[in-house]
C-alpha atoms as one frame of an Amber mdcrd trajectory, in Angstrom:
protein
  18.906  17.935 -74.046  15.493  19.820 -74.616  13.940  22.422 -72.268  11.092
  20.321 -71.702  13.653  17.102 -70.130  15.721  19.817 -68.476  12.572  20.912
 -66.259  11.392  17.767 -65.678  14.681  16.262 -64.459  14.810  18.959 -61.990
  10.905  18.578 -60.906  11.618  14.587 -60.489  14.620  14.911 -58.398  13.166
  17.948 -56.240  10.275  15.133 -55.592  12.835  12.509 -54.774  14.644  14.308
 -52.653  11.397  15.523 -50.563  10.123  12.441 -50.155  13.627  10.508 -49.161
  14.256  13.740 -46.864  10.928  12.937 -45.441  10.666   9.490 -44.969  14.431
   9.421 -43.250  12.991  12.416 -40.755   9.891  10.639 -39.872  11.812   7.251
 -39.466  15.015   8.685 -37.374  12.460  11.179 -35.173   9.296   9.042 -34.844
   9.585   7.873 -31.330  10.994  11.196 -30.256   8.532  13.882 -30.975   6.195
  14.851 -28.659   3.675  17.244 -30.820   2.688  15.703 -34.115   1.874  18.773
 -35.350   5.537  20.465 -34.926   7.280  17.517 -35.199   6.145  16.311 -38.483
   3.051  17.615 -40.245   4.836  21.653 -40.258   8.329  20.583 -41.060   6.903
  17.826 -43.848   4.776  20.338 -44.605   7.347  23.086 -45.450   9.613  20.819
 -47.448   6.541  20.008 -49.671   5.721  23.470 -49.968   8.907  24.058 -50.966
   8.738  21.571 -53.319   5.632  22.709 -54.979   7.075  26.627 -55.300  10.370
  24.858 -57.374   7.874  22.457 -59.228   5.907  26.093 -60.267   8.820  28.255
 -60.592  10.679  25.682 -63.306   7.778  24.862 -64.969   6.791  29.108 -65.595
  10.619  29.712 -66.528  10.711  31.081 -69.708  14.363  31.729 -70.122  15.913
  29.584 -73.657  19.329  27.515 -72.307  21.781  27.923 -74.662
């Protein structure tokens, strides 16, 4: 497998995972949060920012896999 397939294998399923992560949190906890704000937008928001720091750190890696 190439480098290139390698990182973008691990992008797509750090994406996939967000968004199923996501969507299953704001399904199972809709009609029980109170604030909107802590309830979905900050922890929806970490997970994506989480996501985007992986997305940046695999994409900058410039280590060969042998």
């Amino acid at each position: 497998m190439k480098k290139m397939d390698y990182r973008a294998a691990v992008i797509s399923s750090v994406w996939i995972a967000i968004t199923v992560i996501s969507a299953v949190y704001m399904w199972v906890f809709a009609d029980k949060i109170g604030d909107v704000l802590f309830g979905v937008f900050l922890p929806v928001g970490l997970l994506v920012l989480v996501a985007t720091i992986v997305t940046v750190v695999v994409f900058n890696s410039n280590s060969e896999r042998k």
